[in-house]
OpenMM code with the backbone's topology and positions (N, CA, C; nanometers):
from openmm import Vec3, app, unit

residues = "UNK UNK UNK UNK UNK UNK UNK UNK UNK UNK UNK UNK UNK UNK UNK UNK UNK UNK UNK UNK UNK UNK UNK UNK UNK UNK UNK UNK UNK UNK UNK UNK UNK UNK UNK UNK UNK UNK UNK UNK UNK UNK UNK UNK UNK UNK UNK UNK UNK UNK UNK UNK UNK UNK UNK UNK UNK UNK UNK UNK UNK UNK UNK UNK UNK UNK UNK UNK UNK UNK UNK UNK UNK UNK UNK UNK UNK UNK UNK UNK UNK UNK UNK UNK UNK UNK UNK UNK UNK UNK UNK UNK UNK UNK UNK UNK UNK UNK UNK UNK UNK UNK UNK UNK UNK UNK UNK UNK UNK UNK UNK UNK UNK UNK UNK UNK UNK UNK UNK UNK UNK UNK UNK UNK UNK UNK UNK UNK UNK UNK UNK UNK UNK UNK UNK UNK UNK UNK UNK UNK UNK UNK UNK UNK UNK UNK UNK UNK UNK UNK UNK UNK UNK UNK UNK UNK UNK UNK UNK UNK UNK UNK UNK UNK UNK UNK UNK UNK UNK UNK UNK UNK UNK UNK UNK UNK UNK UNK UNK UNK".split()
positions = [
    Vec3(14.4441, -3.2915, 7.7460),
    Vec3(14.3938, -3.3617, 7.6280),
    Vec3(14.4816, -3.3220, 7.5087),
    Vec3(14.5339, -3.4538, 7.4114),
    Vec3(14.6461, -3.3773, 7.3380),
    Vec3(14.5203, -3.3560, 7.2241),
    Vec3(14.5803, -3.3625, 7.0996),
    Vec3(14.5315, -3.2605, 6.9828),
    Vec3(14.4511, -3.4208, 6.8738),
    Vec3(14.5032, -3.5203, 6.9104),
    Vec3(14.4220, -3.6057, 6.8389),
    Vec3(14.3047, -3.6689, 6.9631),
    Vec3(14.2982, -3.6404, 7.0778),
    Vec3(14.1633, -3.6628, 7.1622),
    Vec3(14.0895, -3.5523, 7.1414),
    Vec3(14.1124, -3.3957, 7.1211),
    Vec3(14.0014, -3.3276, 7.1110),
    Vec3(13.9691, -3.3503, 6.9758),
    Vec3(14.0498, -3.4096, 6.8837),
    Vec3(13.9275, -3.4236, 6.7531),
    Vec3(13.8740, -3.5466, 6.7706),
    Vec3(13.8892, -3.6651, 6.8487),
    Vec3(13.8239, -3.8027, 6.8345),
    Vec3(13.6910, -3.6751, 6.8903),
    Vec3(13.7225, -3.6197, 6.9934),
    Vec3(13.5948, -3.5912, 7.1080),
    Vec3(13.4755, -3.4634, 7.0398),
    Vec3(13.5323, -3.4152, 6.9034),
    Vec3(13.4322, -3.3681, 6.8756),
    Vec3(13.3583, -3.4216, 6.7357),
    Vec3(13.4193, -3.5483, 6.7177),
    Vec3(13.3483, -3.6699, 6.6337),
    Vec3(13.4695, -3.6145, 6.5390),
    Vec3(13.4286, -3.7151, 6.4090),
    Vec3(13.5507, -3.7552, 6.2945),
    Vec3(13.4806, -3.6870, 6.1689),
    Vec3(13.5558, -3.5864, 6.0804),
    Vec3(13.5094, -3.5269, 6.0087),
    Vec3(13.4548, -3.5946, 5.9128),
    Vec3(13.5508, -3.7245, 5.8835),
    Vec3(13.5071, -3.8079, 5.7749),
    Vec3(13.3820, -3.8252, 5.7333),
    Vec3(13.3303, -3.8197, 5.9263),
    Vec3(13.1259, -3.9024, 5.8381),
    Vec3(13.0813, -3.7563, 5.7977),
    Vec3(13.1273, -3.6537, 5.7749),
    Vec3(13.0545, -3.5316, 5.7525),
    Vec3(13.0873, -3.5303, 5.5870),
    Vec3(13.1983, -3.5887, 5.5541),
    Vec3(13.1578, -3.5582, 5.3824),
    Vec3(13.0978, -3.6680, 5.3572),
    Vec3(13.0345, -3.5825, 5.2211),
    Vec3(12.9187, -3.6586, 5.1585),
    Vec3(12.9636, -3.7422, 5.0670),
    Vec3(12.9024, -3.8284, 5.0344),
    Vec3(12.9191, -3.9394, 4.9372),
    Vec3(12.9204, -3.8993, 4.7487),
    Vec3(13.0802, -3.9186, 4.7557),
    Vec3(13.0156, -3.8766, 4.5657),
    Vec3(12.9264, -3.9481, 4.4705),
    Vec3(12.8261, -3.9163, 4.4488),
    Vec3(12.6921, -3.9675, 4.3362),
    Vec3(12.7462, -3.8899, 4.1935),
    Vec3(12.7210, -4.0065, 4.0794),
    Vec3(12.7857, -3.9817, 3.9654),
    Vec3(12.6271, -4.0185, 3.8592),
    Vec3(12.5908, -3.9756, 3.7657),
    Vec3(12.5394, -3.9891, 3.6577),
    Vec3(12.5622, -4.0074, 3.5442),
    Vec3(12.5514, -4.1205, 3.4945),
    Vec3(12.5656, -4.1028, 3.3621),
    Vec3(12.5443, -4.2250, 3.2631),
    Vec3(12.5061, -4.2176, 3.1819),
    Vec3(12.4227, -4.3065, 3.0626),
    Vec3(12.5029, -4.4366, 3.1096),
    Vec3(12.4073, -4.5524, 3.0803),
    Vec3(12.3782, -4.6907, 3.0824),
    Vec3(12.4537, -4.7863, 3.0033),
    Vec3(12.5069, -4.8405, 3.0350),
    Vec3(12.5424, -4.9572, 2.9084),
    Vec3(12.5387, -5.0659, 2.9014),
    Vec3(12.5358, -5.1339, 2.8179),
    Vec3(12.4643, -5.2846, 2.7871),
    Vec3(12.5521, -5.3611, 2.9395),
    Vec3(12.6611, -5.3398, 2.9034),
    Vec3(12.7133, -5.4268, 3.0446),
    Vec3(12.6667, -5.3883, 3.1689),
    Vec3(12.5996, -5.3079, 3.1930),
    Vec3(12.5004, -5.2603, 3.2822),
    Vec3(12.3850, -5.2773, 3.3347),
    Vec3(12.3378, -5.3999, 3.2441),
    Vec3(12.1880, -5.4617, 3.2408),
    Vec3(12.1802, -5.5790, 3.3226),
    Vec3(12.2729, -5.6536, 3.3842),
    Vec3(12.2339, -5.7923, 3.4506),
    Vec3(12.2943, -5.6794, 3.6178),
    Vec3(12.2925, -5.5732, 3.6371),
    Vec3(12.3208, -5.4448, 3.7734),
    Vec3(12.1456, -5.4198, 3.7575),
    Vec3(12.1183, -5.3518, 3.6108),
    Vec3(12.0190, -5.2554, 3.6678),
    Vec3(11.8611, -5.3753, 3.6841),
    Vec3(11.8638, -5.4806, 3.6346),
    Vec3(11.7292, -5.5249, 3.6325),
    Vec3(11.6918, -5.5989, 3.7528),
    Vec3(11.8226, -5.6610, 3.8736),
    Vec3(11.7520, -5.6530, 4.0335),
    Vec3(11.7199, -5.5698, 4.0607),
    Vec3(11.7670, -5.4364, 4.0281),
    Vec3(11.6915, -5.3166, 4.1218),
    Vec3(11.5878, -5.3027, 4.0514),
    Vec3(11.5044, -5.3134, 3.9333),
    Vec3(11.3779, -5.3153, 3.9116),
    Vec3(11.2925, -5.3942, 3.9895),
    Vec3(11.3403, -5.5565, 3.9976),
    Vec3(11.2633, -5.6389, 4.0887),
    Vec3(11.2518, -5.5827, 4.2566),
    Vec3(11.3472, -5.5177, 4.2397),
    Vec3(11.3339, -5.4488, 4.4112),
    Vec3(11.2341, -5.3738, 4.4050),
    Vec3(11.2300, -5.3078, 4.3081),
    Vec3(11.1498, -5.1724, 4.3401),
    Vec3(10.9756, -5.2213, 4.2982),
    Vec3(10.9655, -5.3324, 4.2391),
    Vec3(10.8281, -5.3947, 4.1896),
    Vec3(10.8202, -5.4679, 4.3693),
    Vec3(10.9258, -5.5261, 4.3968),
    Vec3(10.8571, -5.5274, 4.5705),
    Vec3(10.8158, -5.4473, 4.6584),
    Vec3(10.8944, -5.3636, 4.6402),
    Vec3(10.8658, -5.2194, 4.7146),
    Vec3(10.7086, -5.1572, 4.6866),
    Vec3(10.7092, -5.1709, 4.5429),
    Vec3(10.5468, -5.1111, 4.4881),
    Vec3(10.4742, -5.2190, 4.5918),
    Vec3(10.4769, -5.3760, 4.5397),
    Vec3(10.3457, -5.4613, 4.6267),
    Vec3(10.3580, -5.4095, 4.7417),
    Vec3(10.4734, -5.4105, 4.8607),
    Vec3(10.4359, -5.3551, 4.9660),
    Vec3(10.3924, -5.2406, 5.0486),
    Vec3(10.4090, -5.1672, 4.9590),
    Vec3(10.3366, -5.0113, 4.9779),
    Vec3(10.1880, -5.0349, 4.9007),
    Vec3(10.1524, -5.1637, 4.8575),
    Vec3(9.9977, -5.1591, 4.8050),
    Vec3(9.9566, -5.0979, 4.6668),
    Vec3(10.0901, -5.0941, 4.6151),
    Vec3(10.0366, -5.0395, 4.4558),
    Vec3(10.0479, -5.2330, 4.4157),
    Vec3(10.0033, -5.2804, 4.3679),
    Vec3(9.9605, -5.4276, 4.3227),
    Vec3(9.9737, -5.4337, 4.1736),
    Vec3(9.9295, -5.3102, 4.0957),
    Vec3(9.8784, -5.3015, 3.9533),
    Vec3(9.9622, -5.2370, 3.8487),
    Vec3(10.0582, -5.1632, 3.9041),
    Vec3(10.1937, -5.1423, 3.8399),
    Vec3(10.3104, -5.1923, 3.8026),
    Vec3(10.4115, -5.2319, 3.7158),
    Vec3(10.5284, -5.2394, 3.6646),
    Vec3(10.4635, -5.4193, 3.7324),
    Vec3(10.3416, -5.5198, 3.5883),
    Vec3(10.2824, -5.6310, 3.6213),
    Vec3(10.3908, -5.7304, 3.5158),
    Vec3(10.3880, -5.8574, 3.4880),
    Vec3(10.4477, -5.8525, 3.4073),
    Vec3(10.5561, -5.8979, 3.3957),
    Vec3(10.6651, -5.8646, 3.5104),
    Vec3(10.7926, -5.8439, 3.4639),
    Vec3(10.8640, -5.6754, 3.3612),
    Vec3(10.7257, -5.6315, 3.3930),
    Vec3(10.8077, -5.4823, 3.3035),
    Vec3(10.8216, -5.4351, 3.4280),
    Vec3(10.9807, -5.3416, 3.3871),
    Vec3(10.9884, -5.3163, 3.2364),
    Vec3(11.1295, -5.4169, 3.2452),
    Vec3(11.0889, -5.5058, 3.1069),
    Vec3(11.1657, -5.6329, 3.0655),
    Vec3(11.2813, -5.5758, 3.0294),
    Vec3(11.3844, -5.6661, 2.9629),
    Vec3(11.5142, -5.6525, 2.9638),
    Vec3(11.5307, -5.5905, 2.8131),
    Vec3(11.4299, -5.6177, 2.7729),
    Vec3(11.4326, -5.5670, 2.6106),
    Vec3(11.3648, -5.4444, 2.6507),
    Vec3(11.2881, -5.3980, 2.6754),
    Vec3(11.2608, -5.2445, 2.7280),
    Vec3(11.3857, -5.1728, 2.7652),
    Vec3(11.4656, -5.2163, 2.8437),
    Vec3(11.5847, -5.1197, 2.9040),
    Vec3(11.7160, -5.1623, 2.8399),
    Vec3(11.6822, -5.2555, 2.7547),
    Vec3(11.8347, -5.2511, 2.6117),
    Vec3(11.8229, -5.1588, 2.5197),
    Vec3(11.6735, -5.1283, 2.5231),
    Vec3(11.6122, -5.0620, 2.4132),
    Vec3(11.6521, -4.8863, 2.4450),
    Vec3(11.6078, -4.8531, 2.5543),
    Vec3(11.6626, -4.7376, 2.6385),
    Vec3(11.7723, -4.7038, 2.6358),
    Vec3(11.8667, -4.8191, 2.6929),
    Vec3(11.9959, -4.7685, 2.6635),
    Vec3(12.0465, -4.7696, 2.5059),
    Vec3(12.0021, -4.8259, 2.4300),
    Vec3(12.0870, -4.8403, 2.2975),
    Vec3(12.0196, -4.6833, 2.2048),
    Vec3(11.9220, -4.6619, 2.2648),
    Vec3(11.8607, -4.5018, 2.2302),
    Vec3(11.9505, -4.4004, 2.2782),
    Vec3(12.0636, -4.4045, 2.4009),
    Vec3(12.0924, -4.2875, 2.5029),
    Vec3(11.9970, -4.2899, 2.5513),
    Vec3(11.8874, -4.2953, 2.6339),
    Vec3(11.7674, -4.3026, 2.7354),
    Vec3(11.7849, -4.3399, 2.8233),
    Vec3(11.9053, -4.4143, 2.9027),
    Vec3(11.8951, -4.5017, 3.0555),
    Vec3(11.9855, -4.4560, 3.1123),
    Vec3(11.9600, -4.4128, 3.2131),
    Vec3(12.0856, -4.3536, 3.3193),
    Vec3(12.0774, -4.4169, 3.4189),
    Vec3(12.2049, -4.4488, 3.4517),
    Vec3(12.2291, -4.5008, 3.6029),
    Vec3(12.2878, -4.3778, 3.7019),
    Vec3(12.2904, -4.3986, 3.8181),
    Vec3(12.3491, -4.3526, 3.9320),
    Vec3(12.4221, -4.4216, 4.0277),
    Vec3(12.5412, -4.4021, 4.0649),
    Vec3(12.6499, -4.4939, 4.0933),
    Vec3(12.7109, -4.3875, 4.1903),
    Vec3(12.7405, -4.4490, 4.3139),
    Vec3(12.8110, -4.4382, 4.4584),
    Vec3(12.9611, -4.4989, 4.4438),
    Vec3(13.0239, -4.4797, 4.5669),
    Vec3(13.1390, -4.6186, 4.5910),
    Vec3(13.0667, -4.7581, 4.5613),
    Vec3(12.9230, -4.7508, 4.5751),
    Vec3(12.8883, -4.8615, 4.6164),
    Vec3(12.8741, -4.9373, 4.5016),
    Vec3(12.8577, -4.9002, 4.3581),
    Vec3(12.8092, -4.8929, 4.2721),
    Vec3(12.7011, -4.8653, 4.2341),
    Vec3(12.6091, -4.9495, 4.1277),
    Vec3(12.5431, -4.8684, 4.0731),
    Vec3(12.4139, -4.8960, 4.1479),
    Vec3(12.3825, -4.7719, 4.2263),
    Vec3(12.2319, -4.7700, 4.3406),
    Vec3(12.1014, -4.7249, 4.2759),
    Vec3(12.0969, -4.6783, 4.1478),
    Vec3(11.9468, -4.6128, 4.1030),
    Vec3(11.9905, -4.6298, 3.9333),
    Vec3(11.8353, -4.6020, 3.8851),
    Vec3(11.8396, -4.6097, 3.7723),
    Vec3(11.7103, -4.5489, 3.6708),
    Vec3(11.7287, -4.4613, 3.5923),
    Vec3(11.5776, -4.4003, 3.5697),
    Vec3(11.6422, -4.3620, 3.3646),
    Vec3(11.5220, -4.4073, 3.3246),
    Vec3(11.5400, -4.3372, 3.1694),
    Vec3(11.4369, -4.1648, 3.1458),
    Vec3(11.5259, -4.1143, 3.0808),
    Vec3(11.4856, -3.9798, 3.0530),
    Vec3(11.4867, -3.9844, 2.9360),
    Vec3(11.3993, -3.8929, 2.8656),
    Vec3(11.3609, -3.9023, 2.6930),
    Vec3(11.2970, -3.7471, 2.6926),
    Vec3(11.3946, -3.6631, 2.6176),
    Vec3(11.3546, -3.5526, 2.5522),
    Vec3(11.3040, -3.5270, 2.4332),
    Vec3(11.1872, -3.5130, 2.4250),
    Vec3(11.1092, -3.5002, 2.2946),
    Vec3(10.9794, -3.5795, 2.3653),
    Vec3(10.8828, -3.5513, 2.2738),
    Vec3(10.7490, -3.6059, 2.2494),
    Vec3(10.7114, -3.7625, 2.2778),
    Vec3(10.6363, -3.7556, 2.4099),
    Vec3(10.5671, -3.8685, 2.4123),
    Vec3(10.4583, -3.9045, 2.3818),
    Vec3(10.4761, -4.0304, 2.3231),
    Vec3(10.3179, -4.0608, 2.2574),
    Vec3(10.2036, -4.0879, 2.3778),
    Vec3(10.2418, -4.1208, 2.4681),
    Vec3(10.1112, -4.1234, 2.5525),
    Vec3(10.0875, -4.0138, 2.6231),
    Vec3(10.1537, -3.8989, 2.5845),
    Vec3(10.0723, -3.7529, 2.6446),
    Vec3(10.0294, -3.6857, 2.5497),
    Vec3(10.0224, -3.7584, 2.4297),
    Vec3(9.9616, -3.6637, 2.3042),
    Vec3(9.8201, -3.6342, 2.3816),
    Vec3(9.7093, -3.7423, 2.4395),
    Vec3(9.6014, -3.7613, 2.4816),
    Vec3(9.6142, -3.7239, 2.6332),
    Vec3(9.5301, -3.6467, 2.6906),
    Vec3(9.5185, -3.6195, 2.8048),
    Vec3(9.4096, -3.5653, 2.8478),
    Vec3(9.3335, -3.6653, 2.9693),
    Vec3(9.2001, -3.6152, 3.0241),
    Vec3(9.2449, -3.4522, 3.0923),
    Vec3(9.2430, -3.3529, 3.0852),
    Vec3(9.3018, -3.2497, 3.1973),
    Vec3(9.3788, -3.1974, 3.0467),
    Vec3(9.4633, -3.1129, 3.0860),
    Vec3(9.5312, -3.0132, 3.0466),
    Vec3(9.6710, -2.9651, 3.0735),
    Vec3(9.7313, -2.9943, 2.9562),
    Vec3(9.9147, -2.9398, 3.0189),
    Vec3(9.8817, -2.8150, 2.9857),
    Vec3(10.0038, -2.8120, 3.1026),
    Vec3(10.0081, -2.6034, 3.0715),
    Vec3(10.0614, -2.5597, 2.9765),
    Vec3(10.1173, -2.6014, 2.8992),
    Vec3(10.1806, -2.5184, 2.7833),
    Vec3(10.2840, -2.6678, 2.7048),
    Vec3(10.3024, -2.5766, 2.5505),
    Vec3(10.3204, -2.6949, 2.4675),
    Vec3(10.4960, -2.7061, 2.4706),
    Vec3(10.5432, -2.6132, 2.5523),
    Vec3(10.6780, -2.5994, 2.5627),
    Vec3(10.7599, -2.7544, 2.5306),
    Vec3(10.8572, -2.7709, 2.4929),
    Vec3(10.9513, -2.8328, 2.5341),
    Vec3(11.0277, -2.9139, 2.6371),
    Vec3(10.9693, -3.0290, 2.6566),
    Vec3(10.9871, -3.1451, 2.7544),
    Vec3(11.0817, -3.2396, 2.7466),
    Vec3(11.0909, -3.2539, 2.8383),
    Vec3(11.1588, -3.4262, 2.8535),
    Vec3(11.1051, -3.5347, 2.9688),
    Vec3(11.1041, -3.6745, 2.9328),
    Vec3(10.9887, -3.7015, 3.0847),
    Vec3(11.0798, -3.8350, 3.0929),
    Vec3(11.0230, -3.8012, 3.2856),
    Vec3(11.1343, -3.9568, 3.3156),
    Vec3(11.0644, -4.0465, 3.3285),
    Vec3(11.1230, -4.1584, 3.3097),
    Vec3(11.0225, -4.3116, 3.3634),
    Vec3(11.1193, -4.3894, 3.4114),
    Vec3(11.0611, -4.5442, 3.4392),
    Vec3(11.1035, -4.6238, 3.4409),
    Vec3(11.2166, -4.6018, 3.5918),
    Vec3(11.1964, -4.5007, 3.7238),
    Vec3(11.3171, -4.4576, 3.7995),
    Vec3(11.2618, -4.5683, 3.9280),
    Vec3(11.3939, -4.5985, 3.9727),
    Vec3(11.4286, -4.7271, 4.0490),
    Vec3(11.5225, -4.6714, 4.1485),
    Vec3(11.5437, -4.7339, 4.2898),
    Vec3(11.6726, -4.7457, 4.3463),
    Vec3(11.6924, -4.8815, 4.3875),
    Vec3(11.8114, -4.8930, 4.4105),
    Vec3(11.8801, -5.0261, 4.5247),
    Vec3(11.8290, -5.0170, 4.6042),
    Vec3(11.8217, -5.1390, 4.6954),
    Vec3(11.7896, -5.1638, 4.8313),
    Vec3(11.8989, -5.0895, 4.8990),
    Vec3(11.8652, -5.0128, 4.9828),
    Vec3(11.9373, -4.8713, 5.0810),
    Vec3(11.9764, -4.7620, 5.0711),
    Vec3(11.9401, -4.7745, 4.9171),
    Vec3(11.9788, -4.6638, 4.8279),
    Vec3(11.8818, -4.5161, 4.8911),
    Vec3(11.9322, -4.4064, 4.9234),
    Vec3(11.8098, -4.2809, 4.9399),
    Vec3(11.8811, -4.1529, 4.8345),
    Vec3(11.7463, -4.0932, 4.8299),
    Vec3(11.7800, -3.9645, 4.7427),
    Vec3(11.7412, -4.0180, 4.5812),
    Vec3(11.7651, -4.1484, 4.5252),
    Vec3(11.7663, -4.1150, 4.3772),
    Vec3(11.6535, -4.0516, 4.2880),
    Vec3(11.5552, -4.0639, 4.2984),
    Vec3(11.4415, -3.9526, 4.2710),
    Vec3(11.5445, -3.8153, 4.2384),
    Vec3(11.5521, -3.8059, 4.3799),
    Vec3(11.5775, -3.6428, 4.3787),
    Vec3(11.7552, -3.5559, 4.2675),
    Vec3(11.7744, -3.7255, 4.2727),
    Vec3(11.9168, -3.7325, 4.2115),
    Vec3(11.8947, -3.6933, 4.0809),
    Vec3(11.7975, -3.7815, 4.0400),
    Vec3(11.7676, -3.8092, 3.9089),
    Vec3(11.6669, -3.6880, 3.8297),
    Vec3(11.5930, -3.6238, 3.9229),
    Vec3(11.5309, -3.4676, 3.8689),
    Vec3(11.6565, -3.3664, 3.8426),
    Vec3(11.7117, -3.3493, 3.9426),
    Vec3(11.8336, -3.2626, 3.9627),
    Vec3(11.9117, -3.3051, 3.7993),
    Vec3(11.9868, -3.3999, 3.7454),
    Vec3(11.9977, -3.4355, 3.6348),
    Vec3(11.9372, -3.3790, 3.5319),
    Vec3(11.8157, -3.4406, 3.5421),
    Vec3(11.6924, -3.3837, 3.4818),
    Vec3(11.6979, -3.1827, 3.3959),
    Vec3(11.7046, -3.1623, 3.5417),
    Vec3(11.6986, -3.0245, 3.5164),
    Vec3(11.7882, -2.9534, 3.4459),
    Vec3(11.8734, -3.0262, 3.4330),
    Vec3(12.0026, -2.9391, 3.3696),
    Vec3(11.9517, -2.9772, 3.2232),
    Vec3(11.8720, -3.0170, 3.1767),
    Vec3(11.8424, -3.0414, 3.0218),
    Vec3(11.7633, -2.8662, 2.9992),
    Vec3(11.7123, -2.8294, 3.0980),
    Vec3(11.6530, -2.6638, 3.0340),
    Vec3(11.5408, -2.6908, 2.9766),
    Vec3(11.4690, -2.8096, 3.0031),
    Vec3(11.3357, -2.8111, 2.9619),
    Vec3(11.2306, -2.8596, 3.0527),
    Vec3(11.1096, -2.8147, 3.0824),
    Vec3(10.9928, -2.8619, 3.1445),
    Vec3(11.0090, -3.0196, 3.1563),
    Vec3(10.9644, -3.0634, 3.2750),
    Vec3(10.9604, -3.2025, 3.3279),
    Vec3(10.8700, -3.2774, 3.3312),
    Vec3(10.8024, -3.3680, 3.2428),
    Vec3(10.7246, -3.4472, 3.2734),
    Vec3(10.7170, -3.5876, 3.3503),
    Vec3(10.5996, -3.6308, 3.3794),
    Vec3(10.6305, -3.7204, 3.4334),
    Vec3(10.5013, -3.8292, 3.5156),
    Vec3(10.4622, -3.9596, 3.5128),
    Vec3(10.3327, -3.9686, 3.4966),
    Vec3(10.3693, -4.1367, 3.6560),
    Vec3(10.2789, -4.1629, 3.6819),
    Vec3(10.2734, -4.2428, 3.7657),
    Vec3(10.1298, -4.3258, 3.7854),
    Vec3(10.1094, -4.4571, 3.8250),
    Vec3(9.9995, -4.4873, 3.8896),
    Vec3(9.9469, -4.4491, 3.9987),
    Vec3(9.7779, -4.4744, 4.0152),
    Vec3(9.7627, -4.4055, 4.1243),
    Vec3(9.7638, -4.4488, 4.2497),
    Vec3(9.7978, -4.5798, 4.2100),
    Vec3(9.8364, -4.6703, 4.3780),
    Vec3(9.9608, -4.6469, 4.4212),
    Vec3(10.0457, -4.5774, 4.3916),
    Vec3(10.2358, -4.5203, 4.3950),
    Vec3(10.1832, -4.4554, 4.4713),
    Vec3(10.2044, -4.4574, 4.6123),
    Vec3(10.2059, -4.3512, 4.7153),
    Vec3(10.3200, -4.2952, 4.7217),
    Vec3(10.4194, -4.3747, 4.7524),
    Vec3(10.5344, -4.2785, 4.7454),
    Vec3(10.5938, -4.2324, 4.6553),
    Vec3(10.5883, -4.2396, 4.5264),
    Vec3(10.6035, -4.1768, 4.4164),
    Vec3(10.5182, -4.0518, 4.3692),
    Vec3(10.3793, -4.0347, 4.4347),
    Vec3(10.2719, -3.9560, 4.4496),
    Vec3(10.3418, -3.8642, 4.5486),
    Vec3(10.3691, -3.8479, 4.6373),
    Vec3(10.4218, -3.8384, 4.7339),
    Vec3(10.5134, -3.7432, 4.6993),
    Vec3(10.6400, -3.7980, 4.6539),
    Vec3(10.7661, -3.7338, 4.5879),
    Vec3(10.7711, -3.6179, 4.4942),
    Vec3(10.6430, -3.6732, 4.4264),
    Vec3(10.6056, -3.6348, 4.3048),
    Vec3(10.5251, -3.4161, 4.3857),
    Vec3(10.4417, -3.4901, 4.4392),
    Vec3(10.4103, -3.3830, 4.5253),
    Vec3(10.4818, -3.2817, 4.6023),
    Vec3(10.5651, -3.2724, 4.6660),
    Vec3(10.6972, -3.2385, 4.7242),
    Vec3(10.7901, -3.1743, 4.6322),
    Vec3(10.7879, -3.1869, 4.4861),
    Vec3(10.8715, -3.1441, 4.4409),
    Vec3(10.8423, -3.0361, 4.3216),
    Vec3(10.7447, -2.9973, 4.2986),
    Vec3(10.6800, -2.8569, 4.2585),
    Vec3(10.6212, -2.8881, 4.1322),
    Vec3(10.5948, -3.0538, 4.0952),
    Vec3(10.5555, -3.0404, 4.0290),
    Vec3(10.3911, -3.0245, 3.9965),
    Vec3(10.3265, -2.9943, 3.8783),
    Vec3(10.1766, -2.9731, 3.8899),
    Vec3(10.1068, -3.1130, 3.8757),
    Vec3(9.9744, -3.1426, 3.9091),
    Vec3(9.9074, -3.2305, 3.8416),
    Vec3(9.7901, -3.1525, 3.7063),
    Vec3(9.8567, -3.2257, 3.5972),
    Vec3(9.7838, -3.1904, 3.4804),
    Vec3(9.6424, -3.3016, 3.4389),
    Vec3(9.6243, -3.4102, 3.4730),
    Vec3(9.5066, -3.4801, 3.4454),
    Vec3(9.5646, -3.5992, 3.4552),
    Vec3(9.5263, -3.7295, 3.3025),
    Vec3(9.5019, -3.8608, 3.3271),
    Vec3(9.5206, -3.8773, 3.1980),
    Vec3(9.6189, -3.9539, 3.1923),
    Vec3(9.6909, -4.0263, 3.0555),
    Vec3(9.7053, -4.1777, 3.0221),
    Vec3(9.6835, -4.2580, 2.9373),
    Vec3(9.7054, -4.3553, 2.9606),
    Vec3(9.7859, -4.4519, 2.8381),
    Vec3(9.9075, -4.5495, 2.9347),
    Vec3(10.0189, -4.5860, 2.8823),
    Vec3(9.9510, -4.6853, 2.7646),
    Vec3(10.0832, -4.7479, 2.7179),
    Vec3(10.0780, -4.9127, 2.6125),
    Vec3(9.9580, -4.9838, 2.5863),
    Vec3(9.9609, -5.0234, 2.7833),
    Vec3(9.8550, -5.0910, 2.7791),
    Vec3(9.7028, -5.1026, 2.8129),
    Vec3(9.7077, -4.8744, 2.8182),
    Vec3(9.5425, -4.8523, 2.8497),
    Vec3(9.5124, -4.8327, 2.9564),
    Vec3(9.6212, -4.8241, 3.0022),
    Vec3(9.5701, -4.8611, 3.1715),
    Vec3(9.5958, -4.6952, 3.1818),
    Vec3(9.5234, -4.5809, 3.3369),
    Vec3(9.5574, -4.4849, 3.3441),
    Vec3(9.6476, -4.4761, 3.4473),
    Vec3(9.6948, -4.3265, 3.3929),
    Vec3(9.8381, -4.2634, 3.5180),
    Vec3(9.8039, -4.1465, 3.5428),
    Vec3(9.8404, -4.1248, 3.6447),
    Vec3(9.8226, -3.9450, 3.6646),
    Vec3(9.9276, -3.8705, 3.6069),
    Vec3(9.9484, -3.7712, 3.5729),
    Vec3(10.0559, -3.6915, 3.4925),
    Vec3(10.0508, -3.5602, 3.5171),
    Vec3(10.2105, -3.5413, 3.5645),
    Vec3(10.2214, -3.4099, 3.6071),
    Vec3(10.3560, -3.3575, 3.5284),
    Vec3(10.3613, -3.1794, 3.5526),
    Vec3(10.4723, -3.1177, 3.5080),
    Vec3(10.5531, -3.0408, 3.5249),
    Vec3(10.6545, -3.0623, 3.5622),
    Vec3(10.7204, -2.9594, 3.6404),
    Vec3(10.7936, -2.8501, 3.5203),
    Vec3(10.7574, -2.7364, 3.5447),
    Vec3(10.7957, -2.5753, 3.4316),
    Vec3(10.9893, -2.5851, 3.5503),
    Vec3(11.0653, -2.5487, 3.4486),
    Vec3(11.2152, -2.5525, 3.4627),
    Vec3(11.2276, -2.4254, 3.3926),
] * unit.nanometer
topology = app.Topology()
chain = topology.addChain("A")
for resn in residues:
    res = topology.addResidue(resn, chain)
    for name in ("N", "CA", "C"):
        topology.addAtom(name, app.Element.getBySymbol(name[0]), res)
């Protein structure tokens, strides 16, 4: 066996590296990319049986111009381009001023919303905390309660459940926090 059959025969290193994932803020030319993957991910909710979340058409196109023209919208981008998409906002949210339950402490936050992937896209959640974390501040972060798999994720990843908050339009979320 010469020297290029024993490497076909112990597979091709290639599929062993990993795919480079890149982060970084949003831009307007970025908005007719990121708002199918919202509609994906509002399918994804009906078929996992959350029905009552992201109704609407939110979050609209003026919501996530608005995000990005703040610094607030990050994408995540492969070879493939751009596969996920989530806004982060450090400082004070107005809909956790109020909370049925109790945060643990008044520390210094930042909380994500609005996080999405592409269709085949895996990992961005986890992409997008990891990000997250490098800000050096406690993680918030709130969901409906029909989001199983966001419940789910949410669970899995150390963060606490602090009580019951509720967004814009009144409606409640569960809200949790992850200490960084």
């Amino acid at each position: 066996m010469n020297n290029l059959e024993k490497s076909a025969a112990v597979g091709n290193p290639a599929k062993f590296i990993k795919e480079i994932i890149t982060v970084r803020k949003a831009g307007i030319n970025d908005i007719e990319t990121i708002m199918p993957i919202f509609d994906h991910a509002r399918k994804k909710m009906r078929e996992s049986g959350n029905t009552t979340q992201w109704i609407n058409g939110y979050p609209t196109k003026e919501i996530i111009t608005t995000d990005i023209k703040k610094g607030d919208c990050y994408v995540i981008e492969s070879g493939k381009g751009i596969i996920g998409v989530f806004t982060f906002i450090v400082g004070d949210e107005p809909n956790y001023s109020e909370i049925i339950g109790e945060w643990p402490d008044n520390n210094p936050y930042g909380t994500i919303h609005r996080i999405a992937s592409a269709p085949g896209a895996k990992g961005i959640a986890d992409t997008a905390l990891d990000f997250c974390k490098k800000a050096g501040v406690n993680i918030r972060i709130d969901t409906h309660s029909d989001n199983t798999p966001m419940l789910g994720w949410i669970g899995k990843r150390g963060f606490i459940y602090c009580g019951i908050i509720h967004v814009e339009d009144g409606t409640p979320r569960k809200a949790f926090q992850l200490n960084v």
